[in-house]
C-alpha positions in Angstrom: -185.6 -160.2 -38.8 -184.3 -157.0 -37.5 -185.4 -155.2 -40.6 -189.1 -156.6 -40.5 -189.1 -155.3 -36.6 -187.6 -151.6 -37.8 -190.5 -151.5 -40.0 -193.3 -152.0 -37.6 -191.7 -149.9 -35.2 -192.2 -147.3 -37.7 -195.5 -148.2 -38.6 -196.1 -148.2 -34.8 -195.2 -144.8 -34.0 -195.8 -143.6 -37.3 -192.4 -141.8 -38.0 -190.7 -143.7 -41.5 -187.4 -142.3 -40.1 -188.1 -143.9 -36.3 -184.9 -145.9 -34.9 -184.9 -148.5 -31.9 -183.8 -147.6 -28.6 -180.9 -148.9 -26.6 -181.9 -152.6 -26.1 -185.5 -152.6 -27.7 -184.3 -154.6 -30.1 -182.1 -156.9 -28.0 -185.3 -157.4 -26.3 -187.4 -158.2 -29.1 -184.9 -160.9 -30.1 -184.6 -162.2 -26.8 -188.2 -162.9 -26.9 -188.7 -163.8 -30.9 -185.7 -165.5 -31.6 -184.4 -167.3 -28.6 -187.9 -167.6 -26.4 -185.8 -166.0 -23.0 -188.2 -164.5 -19.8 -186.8 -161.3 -19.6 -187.3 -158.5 -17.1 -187.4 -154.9 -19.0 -186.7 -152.8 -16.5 -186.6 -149.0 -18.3 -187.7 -145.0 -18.3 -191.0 -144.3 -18.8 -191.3 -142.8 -22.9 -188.9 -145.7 -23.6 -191.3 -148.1 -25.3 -191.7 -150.6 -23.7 -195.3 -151.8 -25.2 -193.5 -151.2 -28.4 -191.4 -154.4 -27.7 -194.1 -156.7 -27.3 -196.7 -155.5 -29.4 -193.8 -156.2 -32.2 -192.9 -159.1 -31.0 -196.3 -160.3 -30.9 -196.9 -159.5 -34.6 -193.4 -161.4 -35.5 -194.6 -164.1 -33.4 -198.0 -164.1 -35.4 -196.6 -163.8 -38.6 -194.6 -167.2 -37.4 -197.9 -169.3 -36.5 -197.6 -169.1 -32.7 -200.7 -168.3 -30.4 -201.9 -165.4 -29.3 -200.1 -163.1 -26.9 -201.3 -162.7 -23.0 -200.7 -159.8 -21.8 -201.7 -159.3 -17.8 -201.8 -155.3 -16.8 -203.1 -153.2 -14.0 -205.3 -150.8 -15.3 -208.7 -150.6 -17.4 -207.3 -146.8 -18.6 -204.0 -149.0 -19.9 -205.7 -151.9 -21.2 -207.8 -149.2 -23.8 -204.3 -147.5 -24.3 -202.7 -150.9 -25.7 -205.4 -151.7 -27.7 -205.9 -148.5 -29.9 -201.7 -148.6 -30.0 -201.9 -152.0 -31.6 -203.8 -151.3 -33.9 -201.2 -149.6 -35.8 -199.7 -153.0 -36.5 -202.9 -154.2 -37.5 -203.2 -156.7 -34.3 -207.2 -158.1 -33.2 -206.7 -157.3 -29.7 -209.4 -157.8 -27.1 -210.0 -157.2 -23.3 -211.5 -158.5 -20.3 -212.5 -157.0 -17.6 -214.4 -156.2 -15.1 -216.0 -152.9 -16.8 -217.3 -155.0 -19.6 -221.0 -155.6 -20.3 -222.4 -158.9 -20.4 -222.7 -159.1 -23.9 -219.1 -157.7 -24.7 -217.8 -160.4 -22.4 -219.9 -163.1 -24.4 -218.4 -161.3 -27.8 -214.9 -161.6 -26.5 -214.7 -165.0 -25.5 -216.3 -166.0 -28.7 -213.3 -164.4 -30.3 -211.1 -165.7 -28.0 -212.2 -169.7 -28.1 -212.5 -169.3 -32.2 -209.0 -168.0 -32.6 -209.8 -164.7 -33.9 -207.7 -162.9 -31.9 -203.5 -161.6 -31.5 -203.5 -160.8 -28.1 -205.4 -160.8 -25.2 -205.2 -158.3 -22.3 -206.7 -159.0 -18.9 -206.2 -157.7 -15.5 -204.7 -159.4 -12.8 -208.2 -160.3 -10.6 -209.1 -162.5 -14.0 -206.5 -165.1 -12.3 -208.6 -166.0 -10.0 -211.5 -167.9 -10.1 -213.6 -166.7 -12.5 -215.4 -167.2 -16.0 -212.6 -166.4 -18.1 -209.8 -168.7 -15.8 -212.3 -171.5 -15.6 -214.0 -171.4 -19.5 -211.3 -169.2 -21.3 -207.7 -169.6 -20.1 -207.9 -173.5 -19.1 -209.2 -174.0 -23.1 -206.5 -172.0 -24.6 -203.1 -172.2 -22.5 -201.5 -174.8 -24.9 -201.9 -172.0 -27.5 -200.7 -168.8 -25.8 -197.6 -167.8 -27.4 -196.5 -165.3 -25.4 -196.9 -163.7 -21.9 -197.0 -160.2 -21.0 -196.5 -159.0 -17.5 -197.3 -155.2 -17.6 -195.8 -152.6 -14.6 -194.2 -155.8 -13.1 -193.5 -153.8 -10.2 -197.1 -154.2 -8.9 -195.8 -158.0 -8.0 -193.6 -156.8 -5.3 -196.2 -154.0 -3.8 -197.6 -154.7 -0.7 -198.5 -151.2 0.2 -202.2 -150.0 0.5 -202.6 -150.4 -3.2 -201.5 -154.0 -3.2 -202.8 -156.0 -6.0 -202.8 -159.4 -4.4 -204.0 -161.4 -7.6 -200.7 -160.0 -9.3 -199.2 -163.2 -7.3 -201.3 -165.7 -8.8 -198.7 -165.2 -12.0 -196.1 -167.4 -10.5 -198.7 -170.1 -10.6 -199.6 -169.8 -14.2 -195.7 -169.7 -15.2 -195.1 -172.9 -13.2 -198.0 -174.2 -16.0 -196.1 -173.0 -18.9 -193.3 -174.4 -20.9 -189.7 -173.9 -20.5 -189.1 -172.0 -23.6 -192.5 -169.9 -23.9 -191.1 -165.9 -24.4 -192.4 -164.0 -21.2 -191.6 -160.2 -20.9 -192.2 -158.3 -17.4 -191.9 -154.7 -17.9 -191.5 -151.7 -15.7 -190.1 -148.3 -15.7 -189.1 -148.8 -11.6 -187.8 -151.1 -9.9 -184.7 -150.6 -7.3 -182.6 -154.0 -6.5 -185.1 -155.8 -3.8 -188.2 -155.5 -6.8 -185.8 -157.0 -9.1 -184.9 -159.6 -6.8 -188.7 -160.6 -5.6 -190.1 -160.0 -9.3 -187.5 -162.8 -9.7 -188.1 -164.8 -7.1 -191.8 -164.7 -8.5 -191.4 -165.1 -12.1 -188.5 -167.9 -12.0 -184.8 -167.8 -12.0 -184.4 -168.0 -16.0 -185.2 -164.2 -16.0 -183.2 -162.6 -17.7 -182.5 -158.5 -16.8 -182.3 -155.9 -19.4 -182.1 -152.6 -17.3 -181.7 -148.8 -18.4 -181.3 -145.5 -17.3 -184.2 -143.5 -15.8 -183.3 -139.9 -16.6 -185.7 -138.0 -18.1 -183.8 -135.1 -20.0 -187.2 -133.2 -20.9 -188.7 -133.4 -17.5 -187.9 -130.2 -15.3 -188.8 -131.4 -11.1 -190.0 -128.9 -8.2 -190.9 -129.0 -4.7 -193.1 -126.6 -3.5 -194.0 -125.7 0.2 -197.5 -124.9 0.6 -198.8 -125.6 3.8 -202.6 -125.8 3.8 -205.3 -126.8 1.4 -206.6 -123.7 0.6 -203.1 -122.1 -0.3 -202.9 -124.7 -2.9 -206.2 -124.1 -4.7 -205.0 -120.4 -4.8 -201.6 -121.6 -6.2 -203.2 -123.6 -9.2 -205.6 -120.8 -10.0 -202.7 -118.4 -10.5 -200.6 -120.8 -12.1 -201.7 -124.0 -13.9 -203.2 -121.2 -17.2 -199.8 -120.2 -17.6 -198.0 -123.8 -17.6 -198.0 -124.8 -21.4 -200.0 -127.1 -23.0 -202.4 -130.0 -21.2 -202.1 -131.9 -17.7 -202.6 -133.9 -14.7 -203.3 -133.0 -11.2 -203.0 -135.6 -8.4 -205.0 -136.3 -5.9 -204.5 -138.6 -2.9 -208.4 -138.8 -2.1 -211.5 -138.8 -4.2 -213.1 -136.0 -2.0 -209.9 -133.8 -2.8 -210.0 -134.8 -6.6 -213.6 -133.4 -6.7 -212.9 -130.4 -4.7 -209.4 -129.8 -6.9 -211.3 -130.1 -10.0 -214.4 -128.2 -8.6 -212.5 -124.9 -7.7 -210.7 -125.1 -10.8 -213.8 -124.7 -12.9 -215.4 -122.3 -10.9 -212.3 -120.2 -11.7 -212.3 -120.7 -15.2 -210.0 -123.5 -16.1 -211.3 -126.3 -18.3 -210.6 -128.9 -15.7 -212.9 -132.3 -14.6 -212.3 -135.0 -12.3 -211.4 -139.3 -12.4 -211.3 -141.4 -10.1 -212.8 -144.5 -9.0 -216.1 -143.3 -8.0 -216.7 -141.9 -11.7 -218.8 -144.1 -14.0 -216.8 -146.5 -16.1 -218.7 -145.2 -19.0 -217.5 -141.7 -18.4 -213.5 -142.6 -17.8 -212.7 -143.4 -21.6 -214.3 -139.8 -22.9 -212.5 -138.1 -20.4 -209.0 -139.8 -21.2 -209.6 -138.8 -24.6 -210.6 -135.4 -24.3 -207.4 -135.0 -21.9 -205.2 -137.1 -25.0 -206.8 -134.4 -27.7 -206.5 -131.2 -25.4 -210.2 -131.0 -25.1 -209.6 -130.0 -21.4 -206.7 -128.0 -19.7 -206.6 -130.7 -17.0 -208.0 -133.9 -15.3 -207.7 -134.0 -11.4 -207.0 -137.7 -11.1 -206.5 -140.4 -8.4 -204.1 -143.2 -8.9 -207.3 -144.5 -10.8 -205.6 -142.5 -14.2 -201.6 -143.8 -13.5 -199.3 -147.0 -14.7 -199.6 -146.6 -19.1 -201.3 -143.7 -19.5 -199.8 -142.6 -22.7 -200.6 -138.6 -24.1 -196.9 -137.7 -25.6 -197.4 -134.0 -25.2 -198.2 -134.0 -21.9 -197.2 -131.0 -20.3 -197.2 -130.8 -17.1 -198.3 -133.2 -14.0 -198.7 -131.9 -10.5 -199.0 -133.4 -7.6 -201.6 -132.0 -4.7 -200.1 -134.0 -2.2 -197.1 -135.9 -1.8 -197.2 -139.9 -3.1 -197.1 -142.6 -1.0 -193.4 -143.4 -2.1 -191.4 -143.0 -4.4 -191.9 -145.5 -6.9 -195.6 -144.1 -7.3 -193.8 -140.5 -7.9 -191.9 -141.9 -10.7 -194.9 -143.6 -12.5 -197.2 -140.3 -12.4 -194.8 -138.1 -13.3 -193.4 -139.8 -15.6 -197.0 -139.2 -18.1 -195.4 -135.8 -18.8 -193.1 -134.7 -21.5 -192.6 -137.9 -23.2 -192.4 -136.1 -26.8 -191.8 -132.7 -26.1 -188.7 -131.0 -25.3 -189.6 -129.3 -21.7 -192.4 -130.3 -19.5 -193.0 -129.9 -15.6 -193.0 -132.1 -12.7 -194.7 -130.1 -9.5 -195.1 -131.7 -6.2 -196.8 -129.9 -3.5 -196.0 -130.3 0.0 -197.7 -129.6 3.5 -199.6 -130.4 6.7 -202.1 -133.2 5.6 -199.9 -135.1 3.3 -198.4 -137.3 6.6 -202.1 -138.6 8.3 -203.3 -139.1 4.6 -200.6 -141.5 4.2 -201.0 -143.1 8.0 -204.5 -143.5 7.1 -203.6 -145.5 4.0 -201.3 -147.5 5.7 -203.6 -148.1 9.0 -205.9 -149.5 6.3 -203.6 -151.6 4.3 -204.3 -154.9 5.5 -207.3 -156.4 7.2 -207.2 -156.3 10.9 -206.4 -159.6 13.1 -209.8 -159.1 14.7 -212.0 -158.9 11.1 -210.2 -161.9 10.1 -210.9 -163.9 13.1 -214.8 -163.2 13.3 -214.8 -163.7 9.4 -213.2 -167.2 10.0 -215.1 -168.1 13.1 -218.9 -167.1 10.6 -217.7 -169.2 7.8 -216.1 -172.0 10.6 -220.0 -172.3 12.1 -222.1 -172.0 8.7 -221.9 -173.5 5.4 -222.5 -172.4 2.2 -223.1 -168.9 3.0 -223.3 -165.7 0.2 -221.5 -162.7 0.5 -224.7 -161.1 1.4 -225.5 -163.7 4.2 -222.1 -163.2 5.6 -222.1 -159.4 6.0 -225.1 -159.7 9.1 -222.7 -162.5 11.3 -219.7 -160.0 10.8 -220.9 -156.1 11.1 -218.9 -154.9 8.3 -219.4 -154.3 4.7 -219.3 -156.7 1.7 -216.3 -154.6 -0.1 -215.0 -155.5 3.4 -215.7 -159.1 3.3 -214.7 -159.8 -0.7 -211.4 -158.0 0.5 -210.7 -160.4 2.9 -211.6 -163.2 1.5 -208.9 -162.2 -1.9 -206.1 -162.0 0.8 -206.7 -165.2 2.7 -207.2 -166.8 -0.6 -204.0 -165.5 -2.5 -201.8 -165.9 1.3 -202.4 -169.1 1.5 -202.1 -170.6 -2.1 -198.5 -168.6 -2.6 -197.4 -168.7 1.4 
């Protein structure tokens, strides 16, 4: 078995001479042969997709169901699937950038048994089309779960995913001795011990060092906004090879990557706000060098995989230090030296209080959304939004929290 594995790991990466790392293959036995729920806690560059998309062929190859693999970003979800298909594995998506008819395609796929693996995000746990008409037809056939950047489970920060806790529930739904892998490249001791507390107590830990040899770090104190535009001017053509520059804000990402190109660097922005259909081009002309550098958001973070990355700076400081780690972590994967730059000054503290101000609905928007749906039945979004006096993003927000609070409170 260890043999079979060794070779699709080199079929994977595409290196004949390609060896496992410390505890890849103790985790792909843990999941093939003895069906364990194991937490891979390790580096970013270590491989972790690697242990799952191999297990998942094994697993295959044995006559068990397709794989479910639950991760946080569309940008990831088209990562896994090109990777897999190195191994030759029918992987599909859904999501919420899909087109109607792609959806329809998918779950034909899906309900027919075409399919290895299935990636979704975590917002398809709740009620939807693919919960209600996919997931509830096919759960006695999933033969594996995935649970990617498992760290996301213990976030409540600004960027809380609350549907990541809807995970638990489907767990509790599973068999005993179905494999489940939850991976992450951070996670300090209270992540570990909430992931557990979410995921069950048969999870069993398989943690690494973080070091990242080929990753050179710096601080650098530059007050004001325009200093830094001036910095990146002078500096980012001279930094080797290709790279990321983060943003905190879509307004700075367009004004980063605006200033950039007026000067002469090959440079274009991603974010939220961009059209879906313009994110995967981008990606890929950033993964071919096409461009010197993409002024992201957290929109381009968790997965992102370009080996050669060289360099990733950060315009303003992260929100902590676990989203440091992640971003920085896309550079120098398979190169001997790459750069880690974080930039440091006067707005980086109320860009972070307005984040956290914002967190969390207020007391008051809760209460009046209660009281309108308390005195009227039956109401759409749309029919809500009057009674309140705020938006609908506003609304569907709220209504996500309560729901998720209350059915894992």
């Amino acid at each position: 078995m260890k043999n079979r594995a060794l070779s699709l790991l080199q079929r994977l990466t595409g290196n004949e001479d390609a060896e496992f790392h410390d505890d890849q293959w103790e985790s792909i036995d843990a999941l093939v042969n003895r069906r364990k729920q194991i937490l891979v806690v390790q580096r970013t560059g270590w491989g972790k997709s690697a242990v799952y998309f191999i297990a998942t062929k094994i697993r295959r190859e044995q006559g068990y169901g397709p794989t479910l693999i639950i991760s946080p970003l569309i940008a990831l979800i088209r990562n896994q699937i090109e990777a897999a298909s190195a191994l030759d594995l029918r992987v599909v998506s859904i999501n919420s950038s899909m087109t109607k008819q792609e959806r329809s395609e998918a779950k034909s796929e899906i309900l027919n048994g075409l399919v290895d693996a299935i990636i979704i995000t975590p917002e398809q746990l709740a009620p939807s089309e693919f919960s209600e008409n996919i997931l509830n037809k096919i759960t006695s056939d999933i033969g594996m779960i995935v649970v990617d950047e498992a760290h996301c489970i213990s976030d409540w920060g600004h960027d809380f995913r609350p549907d990541y806790k809807r995970i638990s529930r489907l767990l509790q739904n599973l068999p005993d001795n179905m494999p489940v892998i939850a991976t992450t490249a951070t996670a300090n001791d209270r992540v570990v011990n909430d992931i557990e507390e979410q995921l069950g107590n048969r999870l069993q830990i398989i943690r690494g060092p973080l070091i990242r040899d080929t990753l050179q770090l710096q601080n650098l104190d530059i007050p004001n906004v325009s200093e830094r535009l001036a910095w990146l001017v002078g500096n980012v053509p001279r930094i080797r090879g290709t790279g990321i520059i983060y943003t905190k804000t879509v307004r700075d990402c367009d004004v980063v990557a605006g200033f950039l190109r007026e000067n002469g660097i090959n440079a274009h922005a991603y974010h939220s706000s961009v059209d879906s259909s313009l994110r995967e081009p981008l990606e890929l002309d950033l993964i071919y060098s096409n461009i010197k550098v993409l002024v992201a958001t957290s929109a381009l973070g968790m997965g992102f995989d370009k080996p050669d990355l060289g360099f990733v700076i950060h315009f303003q400081a992260p929100g902590n230090v676990v989203e440091y780690y992640q971003q920085v972590g896309r550079a120098g994967r398979a190169i001997r030296h790459a750069l880690g730059i974080m930039m440091l000054g006067e707005n980086d503290y109320q860009i972070q209080k307005y984040f956290i101000k914002n967190a969390f609905p207020k007391q008051k928007q809760v209460d009046r959304l209660l009281e309108a749906l308390e005195n009227n039945s039956g109401l759409k979004v749309n029919e809500i939004e009057p009674l309140v006096n705020f938006p609908q993003s506003k609304i569907k927000s709220i209504l996500k929290y309560l729901v998720v609070v209350q059915k894992v409170g």
